[in-house]
C-alpha positions in Angstrom: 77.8 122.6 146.2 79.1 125.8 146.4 82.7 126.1 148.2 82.6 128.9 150.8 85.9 130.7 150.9 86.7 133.0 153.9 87.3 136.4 152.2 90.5 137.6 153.0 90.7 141.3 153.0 93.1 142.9 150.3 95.4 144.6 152.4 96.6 141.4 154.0 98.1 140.3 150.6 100.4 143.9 150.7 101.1 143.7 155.2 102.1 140.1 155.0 104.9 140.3 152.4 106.2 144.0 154.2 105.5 142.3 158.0 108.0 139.4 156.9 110.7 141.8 155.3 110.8 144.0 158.6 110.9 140.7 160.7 114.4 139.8 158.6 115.5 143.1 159.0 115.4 143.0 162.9 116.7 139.3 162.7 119.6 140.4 161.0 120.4 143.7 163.0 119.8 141.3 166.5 122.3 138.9 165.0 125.0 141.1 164.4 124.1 143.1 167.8 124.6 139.9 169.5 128.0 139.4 167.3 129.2 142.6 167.9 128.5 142.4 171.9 130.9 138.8 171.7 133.3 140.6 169.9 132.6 139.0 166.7 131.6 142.0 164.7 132.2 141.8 161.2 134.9 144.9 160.2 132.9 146.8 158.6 130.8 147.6 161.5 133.3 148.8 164.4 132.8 151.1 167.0 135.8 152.8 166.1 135.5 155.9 164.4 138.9 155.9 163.1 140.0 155.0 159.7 141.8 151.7 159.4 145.2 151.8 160.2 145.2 155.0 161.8 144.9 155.0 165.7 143.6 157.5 167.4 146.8 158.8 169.2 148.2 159.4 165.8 145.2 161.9 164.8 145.3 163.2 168.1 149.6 164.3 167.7 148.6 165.5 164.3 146.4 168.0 165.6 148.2 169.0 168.4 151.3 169.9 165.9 148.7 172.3 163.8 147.9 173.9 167.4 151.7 174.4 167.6 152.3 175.3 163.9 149.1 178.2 164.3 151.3 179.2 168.0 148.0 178.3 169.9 150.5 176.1 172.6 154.0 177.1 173.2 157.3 174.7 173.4 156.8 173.5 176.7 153.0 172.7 176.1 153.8 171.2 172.9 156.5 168.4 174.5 154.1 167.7 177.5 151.2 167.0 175.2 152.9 164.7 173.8 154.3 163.2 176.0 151.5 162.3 177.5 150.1 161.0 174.1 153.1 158.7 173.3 152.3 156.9 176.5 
């Protein structure tokens, strides 16, 4: 008695393996979405955009010095910026 099989196309032998890959891939990315939205990010995916260590109010004073190195602010600009930066 001959065993009757239902043929299977090919292509599901190259979708199924790609199908569960992708399915990980959105797993993991929801997983550390989730993470990131309780504040329990790993480090190396911030939302900063600043280097470690370096806050933005110091890059910020940095540039603002090379505006008043080039003379693009005068004295009086200069302190007030930074004034308000050091706050």
């Amino acid at each position: 008695m001959p065993q009757d099989w239902w043929p299977m196309p090919w292509f599901g032998m190259i979708f199924g393996p790609i199908i569960m890959i992708v399915f990980l891939v959105i797993a993991v990315m929801l997983g550390l979405a989730l993470m990131r939205a309780f504040g329990m990010a790993p480090p190396w995916w911030s939302h900063r955009s600043d280097p470690p260590g370096q806050e933005s109010g110091g890059r910020a004073l940095e540039i603002l010095e090379e505006c008043f190195a080039k003379g693009e602010i005068d004295k009086e600009e200069f302190a007030e910026k930074k004034r308000l930066l050091s706050r």
